[in-house]
Backbone bond lengths (Angstrom), bond angles and torsions (degrees), N, CA, C in turn:
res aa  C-N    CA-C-N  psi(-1)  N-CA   C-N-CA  omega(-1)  CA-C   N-CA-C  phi
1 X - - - 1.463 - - 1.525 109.52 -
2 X 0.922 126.12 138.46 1.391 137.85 165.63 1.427 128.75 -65.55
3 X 1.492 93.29 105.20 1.673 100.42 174.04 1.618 124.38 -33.93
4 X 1.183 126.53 120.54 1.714 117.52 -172.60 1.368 96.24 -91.15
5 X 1.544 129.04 23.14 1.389 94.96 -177.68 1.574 79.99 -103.15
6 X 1.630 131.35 12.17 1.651 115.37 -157.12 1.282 78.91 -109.46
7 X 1.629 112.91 152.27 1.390 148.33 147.58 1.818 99.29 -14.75
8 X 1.182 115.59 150.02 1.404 127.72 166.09 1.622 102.76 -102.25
9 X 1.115 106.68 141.12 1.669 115.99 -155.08 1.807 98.60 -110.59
10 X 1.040 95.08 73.92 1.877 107.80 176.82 1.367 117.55 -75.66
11 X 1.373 121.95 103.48 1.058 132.59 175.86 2.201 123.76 -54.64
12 X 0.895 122.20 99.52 1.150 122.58 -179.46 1.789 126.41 -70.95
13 X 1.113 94.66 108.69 1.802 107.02 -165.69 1.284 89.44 71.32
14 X 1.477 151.91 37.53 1.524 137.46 -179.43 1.705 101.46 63.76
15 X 1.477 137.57 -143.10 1.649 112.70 -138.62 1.589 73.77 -124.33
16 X 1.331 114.54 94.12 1.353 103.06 -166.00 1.571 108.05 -111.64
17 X 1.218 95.80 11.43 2.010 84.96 168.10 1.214 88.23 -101.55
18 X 1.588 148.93 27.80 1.420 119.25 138.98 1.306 107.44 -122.03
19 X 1.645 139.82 11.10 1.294 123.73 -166.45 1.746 87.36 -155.69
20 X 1.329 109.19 171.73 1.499 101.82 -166.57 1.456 102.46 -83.11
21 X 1.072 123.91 151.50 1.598 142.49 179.98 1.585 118.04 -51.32
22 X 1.210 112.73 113.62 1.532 109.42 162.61 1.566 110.23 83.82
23 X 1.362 102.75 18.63 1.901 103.64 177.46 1.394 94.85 -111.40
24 X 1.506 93.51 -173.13 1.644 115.29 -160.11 1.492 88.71 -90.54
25 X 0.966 117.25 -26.36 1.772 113.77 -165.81 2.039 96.04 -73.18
26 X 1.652 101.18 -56.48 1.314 94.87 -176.75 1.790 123.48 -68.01
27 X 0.904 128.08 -20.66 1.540 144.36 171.57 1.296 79.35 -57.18
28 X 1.625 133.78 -92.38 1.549 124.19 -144.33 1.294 98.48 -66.41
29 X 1.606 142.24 -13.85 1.533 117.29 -156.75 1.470 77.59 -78.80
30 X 1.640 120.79 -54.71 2.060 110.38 -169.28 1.022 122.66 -45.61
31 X 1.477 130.05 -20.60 1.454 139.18 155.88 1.204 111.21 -52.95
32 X 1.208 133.18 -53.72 1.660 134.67 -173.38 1.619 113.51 -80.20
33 X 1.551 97.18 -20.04 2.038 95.86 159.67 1.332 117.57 -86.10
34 X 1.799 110.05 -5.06 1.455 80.71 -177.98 1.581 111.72 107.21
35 X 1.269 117.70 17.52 1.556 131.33 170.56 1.413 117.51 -90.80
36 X 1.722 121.86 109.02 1.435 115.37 -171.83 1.453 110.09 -73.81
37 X 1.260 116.76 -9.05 1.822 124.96 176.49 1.279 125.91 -146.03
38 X 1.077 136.26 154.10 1.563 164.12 178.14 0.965 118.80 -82.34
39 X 1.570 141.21 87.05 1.254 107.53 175.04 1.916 104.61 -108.83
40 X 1.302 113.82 148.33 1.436 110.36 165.43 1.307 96.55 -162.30
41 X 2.114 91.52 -160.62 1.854 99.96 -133.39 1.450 87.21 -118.02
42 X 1.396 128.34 156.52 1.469 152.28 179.46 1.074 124.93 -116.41
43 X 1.453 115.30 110.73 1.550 102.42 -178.81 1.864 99.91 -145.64
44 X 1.352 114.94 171.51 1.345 112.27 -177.95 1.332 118.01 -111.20
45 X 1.461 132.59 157.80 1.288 120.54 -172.85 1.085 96.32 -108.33
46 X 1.468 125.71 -175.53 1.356 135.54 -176.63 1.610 116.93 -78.96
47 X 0.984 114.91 3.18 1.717 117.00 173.56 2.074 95.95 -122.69
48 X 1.687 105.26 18.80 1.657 100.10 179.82 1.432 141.27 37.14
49 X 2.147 97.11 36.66 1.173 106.26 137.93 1.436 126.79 -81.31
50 X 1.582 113.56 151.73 1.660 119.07 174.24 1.426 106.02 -75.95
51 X 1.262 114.24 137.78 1.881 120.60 174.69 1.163 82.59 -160.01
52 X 1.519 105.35 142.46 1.269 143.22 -171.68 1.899 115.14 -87.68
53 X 1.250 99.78 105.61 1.777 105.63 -170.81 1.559 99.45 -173.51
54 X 1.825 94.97 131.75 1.524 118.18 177.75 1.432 130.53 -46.25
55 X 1.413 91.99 -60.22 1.699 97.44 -146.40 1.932 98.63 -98.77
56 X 1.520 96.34 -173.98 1.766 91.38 -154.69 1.741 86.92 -86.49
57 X 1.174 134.67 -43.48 1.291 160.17 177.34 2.098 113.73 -73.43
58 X 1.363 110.96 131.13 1.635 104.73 -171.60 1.887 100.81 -81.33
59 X 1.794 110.09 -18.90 1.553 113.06 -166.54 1.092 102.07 -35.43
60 X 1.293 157.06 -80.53 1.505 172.57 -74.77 2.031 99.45 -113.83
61 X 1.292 107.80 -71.27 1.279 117.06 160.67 1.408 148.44 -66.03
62 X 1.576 82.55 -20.89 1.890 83.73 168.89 1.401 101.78 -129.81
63 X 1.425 123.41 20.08 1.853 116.57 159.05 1.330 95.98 82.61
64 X 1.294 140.64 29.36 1.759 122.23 177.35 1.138 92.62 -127.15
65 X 1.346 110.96 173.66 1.480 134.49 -167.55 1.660 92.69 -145.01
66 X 1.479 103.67 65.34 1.861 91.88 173.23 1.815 94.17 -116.52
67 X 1.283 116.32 3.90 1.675 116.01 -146.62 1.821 127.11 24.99
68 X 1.084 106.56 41.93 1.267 123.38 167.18 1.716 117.23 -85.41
69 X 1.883 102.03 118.98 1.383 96.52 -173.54 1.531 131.15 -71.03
70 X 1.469 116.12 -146.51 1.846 99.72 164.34 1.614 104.22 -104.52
71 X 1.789 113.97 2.14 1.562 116.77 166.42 1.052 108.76 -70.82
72 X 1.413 129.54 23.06 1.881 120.01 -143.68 1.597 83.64 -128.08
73 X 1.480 114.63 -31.35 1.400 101.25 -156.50 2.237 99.55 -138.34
74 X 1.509 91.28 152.06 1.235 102.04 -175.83 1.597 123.00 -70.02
75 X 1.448 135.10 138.86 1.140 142.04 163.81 1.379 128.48 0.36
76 X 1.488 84.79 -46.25 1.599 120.60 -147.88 1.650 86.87 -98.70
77 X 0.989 131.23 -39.21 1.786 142.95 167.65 1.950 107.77 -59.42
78 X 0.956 86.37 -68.97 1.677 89.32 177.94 1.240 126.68 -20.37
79 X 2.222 93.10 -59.39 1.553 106.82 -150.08 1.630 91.86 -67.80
80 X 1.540 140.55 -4.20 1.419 141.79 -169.24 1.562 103.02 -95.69
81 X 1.362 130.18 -5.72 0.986 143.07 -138.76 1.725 96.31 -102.64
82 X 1.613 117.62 125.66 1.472 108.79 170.51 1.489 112.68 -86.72
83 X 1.507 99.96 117.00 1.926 88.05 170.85 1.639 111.54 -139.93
84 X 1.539 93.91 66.72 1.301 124.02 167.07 1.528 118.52 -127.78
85 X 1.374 108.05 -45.52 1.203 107.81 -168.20 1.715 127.25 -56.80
86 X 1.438 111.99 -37.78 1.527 117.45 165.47 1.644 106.75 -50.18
87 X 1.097 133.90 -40.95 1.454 119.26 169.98 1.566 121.66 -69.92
88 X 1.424 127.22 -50.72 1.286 136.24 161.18 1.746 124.05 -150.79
89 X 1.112 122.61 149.58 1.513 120.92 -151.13 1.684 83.05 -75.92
90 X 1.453 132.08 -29.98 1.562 127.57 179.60 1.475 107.61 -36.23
91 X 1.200 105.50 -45.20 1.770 108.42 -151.36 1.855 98.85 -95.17
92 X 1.320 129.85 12.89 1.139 136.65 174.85 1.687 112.70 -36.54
93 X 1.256 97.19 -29.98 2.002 95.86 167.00 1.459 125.92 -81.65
94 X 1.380 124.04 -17.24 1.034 125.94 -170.19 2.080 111.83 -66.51
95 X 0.912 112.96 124.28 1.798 129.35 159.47 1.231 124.48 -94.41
96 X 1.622 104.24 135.72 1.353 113.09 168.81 1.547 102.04 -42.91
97 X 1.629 113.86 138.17 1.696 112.52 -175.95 2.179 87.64 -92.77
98 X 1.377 94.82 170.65 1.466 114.79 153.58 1.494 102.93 -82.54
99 X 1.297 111.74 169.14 1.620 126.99 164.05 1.800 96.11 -68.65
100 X 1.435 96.65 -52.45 1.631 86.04 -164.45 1.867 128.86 -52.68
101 X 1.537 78.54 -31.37 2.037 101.46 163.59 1.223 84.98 -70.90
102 X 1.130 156.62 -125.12 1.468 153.25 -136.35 1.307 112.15 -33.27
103 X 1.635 135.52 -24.54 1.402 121.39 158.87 1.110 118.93 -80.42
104 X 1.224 126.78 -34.03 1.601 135.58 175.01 2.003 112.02 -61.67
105 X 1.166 99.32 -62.94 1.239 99.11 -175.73 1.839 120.71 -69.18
106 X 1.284 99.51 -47.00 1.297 95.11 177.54 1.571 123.27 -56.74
107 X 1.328 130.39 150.01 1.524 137.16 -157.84 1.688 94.88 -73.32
108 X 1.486 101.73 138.63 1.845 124.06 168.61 1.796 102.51 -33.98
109 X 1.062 112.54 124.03 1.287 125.76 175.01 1.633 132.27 63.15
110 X 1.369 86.64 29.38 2.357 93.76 175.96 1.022 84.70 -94.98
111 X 1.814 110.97 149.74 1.302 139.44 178.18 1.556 102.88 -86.55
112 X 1.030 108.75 123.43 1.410 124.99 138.32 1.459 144.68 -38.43
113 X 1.162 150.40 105.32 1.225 120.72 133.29 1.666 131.15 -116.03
114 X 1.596 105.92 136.90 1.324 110.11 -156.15 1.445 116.10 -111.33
115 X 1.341 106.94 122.64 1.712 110.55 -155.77 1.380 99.09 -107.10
116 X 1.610 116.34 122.81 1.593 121.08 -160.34 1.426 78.77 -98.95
117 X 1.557 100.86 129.88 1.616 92.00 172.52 1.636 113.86 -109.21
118 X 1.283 110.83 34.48 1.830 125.76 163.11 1.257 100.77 -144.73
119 X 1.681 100.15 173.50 1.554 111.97 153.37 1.262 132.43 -88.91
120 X 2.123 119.13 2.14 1.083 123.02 -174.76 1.093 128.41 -66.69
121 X 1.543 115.19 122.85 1.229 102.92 -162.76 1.602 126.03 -95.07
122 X 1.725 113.65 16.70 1.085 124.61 138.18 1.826 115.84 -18.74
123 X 1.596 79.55 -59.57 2.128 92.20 -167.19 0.982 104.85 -76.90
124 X 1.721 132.99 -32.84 1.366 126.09 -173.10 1.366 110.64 -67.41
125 X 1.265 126.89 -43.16 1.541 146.09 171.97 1.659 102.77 -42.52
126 X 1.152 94.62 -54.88 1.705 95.19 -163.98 1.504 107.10 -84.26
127 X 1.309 122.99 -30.46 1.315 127.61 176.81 2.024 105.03 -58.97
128 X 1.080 96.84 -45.92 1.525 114.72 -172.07 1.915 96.30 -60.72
129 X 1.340 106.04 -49.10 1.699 117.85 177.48 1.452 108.67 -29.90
130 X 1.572 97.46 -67.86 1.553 125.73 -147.20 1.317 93.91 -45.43
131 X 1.950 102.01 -74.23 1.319 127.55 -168.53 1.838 118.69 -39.42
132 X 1.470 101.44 -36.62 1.343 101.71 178.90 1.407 119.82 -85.23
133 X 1.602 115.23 -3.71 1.987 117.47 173.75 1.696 98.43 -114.74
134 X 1.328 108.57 -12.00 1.788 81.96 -164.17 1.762 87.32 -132.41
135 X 1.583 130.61 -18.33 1.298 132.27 -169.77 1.821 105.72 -88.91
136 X 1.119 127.92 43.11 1.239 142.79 176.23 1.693 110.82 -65.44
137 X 1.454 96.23 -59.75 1.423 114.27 -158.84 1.772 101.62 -86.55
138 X 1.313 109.50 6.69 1.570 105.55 -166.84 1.728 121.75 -102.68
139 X 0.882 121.80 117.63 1.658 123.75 163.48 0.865 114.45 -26.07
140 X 1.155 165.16 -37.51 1.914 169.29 -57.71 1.510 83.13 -89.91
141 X 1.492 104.12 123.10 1.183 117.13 134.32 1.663 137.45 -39.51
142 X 1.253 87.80 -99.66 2.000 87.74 159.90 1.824 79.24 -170.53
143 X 1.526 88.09 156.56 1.666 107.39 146.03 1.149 115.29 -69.66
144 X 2.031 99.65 134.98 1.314 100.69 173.07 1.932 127.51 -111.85
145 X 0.927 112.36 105.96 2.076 125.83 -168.52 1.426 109.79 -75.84
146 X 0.723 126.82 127.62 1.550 144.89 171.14 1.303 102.67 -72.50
147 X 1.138 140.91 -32.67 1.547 137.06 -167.43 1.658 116.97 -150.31
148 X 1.538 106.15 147.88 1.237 88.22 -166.60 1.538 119.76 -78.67
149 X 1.167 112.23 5.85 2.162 119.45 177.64 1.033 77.23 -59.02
150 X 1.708 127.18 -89.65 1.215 119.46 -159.91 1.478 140.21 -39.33
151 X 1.158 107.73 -47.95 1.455 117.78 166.15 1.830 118.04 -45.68
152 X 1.234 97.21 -46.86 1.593 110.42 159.14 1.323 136.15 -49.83
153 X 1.736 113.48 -39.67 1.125 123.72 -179.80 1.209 110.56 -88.75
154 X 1.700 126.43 -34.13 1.556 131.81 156.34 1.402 102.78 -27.05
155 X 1.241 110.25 -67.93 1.596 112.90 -152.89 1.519 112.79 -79.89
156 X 1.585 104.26 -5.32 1.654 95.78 162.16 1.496 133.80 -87.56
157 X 1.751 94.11 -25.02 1.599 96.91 167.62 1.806 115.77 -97.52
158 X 1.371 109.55 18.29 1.517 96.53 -174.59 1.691 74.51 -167.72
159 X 1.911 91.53 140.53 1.367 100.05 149.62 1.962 111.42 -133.21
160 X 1.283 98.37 28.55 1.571 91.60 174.97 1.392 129.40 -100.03
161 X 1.142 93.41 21.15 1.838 109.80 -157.87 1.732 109.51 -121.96
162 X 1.053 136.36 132.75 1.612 132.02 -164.93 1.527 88.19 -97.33
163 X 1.443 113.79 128.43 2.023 123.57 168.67 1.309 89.94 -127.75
164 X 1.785 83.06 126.38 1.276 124.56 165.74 1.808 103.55 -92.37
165 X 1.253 102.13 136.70 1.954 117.73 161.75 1.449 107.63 -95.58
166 X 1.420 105.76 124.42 1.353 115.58 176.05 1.672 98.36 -95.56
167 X 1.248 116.35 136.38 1.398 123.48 167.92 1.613 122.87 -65.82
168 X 1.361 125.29 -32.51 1.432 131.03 158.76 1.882 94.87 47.37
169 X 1.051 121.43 -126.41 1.654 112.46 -152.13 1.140 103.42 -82.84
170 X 1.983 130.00 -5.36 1.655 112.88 -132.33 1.854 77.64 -109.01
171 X 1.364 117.54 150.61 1.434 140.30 175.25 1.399 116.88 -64.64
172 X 1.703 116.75 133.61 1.581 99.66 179.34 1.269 105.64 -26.21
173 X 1.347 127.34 -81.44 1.537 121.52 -145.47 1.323 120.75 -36.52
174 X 1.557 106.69 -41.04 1.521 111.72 -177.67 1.575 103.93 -85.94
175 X 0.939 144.80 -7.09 1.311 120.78 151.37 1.596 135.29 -90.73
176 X 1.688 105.98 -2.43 0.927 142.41 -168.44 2.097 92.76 -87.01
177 X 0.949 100.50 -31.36 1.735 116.91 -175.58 1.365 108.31 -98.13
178 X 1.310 116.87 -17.65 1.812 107.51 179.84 2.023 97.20 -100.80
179 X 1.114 107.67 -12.53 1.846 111.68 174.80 1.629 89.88 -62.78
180 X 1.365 113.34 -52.18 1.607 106.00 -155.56 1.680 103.17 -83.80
181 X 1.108 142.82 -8.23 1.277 169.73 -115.47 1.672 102.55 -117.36
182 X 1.960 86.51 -85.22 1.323 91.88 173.65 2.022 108.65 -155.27
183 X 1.056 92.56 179.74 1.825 111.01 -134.83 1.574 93.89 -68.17
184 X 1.542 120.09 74.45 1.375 113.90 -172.96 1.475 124.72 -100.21
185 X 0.917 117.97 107.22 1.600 126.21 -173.16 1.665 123.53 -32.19
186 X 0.960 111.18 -50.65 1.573 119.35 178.78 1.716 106.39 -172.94
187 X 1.653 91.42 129.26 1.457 96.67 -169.62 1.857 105.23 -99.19
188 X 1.451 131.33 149.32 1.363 115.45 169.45 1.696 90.76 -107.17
189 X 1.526 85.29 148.25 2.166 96.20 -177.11 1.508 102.79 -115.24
190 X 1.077 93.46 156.13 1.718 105.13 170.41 1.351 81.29 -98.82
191 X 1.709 118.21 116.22 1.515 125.15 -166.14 2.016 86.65 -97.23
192 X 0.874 121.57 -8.29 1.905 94.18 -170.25 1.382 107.60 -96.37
193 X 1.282 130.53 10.22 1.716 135.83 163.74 1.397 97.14 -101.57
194 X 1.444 129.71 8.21 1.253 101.31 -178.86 1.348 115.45 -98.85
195 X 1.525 130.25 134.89 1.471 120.58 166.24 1.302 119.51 -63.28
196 X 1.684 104.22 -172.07 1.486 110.62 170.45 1.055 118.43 -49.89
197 X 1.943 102.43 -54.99 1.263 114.79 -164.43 1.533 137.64 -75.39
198 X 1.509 79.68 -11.40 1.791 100.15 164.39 1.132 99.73 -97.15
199 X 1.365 163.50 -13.35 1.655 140.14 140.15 1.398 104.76 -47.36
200 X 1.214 116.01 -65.54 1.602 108.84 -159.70 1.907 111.83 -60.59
201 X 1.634 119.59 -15.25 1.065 101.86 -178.77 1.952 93.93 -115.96
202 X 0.863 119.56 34.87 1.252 127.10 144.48 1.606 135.18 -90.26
203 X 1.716 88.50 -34.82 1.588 104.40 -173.76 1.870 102.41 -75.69
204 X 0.858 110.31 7.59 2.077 126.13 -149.89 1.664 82.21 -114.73
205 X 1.462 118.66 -21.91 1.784 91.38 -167.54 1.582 90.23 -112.37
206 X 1.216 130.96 15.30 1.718 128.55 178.62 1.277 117.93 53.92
207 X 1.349 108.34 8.72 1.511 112.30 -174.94 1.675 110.41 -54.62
208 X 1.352 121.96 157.91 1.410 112.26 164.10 1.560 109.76 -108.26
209 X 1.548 81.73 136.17 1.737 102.76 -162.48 1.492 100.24 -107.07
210 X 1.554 117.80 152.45 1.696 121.34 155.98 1.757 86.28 -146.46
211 X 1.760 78.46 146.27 0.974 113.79 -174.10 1.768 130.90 -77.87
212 X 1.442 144.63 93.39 1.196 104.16 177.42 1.487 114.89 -126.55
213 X 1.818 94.55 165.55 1.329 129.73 -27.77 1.288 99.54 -128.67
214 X 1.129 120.89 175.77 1.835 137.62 -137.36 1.652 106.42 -149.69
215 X 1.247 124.11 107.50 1.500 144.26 -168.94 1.623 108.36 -116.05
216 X 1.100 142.98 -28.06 1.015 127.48 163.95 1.804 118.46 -148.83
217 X 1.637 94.45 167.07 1.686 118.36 -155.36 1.765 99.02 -13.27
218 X 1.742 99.98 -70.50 1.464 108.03 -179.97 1.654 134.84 -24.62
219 X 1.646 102.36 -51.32 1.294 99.71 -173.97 1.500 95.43 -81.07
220 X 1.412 117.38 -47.74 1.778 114.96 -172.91 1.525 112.29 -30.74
221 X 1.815 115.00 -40.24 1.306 109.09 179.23 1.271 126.24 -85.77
222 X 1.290 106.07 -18.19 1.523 109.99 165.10 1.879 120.41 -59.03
223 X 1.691 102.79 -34.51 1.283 87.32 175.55 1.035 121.36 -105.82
224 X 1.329 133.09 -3.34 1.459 134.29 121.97 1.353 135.85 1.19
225 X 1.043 108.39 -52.58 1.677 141.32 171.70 1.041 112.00 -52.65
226 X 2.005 101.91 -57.16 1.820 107.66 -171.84 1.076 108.40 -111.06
227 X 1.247 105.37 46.75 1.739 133.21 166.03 1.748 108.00 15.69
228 X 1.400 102.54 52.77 1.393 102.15 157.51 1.545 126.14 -55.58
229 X 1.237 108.14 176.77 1.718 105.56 176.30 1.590 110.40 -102.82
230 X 1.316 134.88 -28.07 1.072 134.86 148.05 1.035 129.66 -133.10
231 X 1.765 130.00 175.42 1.377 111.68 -150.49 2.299 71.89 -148.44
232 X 1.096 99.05 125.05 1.950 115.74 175.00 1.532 83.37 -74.33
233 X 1.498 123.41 143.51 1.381 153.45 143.54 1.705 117.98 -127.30
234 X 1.573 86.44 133.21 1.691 87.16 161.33 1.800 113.70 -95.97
235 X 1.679 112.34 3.99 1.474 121.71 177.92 1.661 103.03 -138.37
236 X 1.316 98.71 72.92 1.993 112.10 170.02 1.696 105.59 -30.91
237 X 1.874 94.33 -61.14 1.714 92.23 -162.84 1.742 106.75 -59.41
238 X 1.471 110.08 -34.95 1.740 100.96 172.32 1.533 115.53 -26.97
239 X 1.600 93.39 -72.52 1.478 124.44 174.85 1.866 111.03 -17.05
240 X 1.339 90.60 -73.48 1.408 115.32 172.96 1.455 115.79 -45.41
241 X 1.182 114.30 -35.16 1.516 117.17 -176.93 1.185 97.07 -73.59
242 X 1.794 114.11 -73.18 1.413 102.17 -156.31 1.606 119.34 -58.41
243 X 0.983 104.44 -21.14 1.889 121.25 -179.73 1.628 95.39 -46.84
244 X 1.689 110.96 -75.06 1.609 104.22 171.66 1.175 132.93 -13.44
């Protein structure tokens, strides 16, 4: 059983500094290192299904230089789509998954966390849909909002769901001021701008914090220390080791 006083070992894009980011292959390998959560990215396609992919631009994953997003192209386009091969020519089969493949396939009760990567609330609507016909069997972490509108508007059409605030550009202090503000469930920090003195008056509001993110022994023990509740990895089994 897992010590609760240790960090929760959240896999980032699934274990993606060894397998390509945000596929079905990498989600289950962080399961088999030993990752108590999932976290990945949300975005909508142009016929406003959810499929799971990072960046604002598709160049990166499928090798083009057209800057065309994944709003650019249909469902039905995607699923033909290689988004393995930029990591290694092995994984040349791998596809951007849907969310709904990611509730279906992934094992009865792994936590989630689900990173809306807009404020449209097309996606918030439908994200909110999914979770309530097919997210039964799931742990959910929390949703994760970039801003606080959104976070706001989450919590007006749904209160069964835990939202996390990601800090993204704004400075401890100022996120340190929206905890006391308003009623935020768990914040994730960009922990290496943070001072002392913003740990110690963070640790004062009990909030639950995760950390991102932390790749080797050094930083793992550093946040160890400031006994966060989870700690983002792009290498779970690391995680897993040093935890041992």
């Amino acid at each position: 059983m897992k010590d609760i006083s240790l960090p929760w070992i959240i896999a980032h894009r699934g274990s993606s500094g060894r397998y390509p980011e945000n596929t079905l292959f990498s989600f289950k390998k962080s399961l088999e290192e030993g990752s108590d959560i999932i976290e990945l990215d949300l975005q909508l396609t142009k016929d406003n299904e959810i499929v799971v992919f990072h960046d604002r631009t598709v160049d990166r994953i499928f090798q083009t230089n057209t800057g065309r997003r994944i709003k650019d192209f249909s469902l039905k386009k995607l699923r033909t789509m290689d988004a393995g091969s930029w990591f290694h020519e092995s994984y040349k089969n791998e596809r951007i998954p849907t969310l709904f493949q990611v509730l279906e396939e992934i094992p009865r009760q792994t936590s989630l966390i689900l990173e809306i990567k807009s404020s449209d609330f097309v996606l918030i609507e439908k994200l909110l849909e999914a979770l309530d016909n097919n997210g039964k069997n799931l742990g959910l972490g929390y949703i994760s909002v970039r801003d606080l509108d959104t976070y706001v508007e989450i919590s007006k059409l749904s209160d069964k769901y835990p939202i996390g605030l990601m800090q993204k550009n704004r400075t401890p202090n100022e996120v340190l001021e929206e905890i006391g503000k308003y009623q935020i469930q768990i914040v994730q920090i960009r922990w290496k701008n943070w001072s002392e003195e913003n740990w110690v008056e963070l640790k004062q509001t009990s909030m639950k914090t995760t950390a991102f993110f932390a790749d080797n022994d050094k930083d793992f023990e550093f946040l160890v220390k400031k006994e966060v509740n989870g700690i983002l990895t792009n290498f779970p089994a690391k995680l897993k080791k040093y935890l041992n």
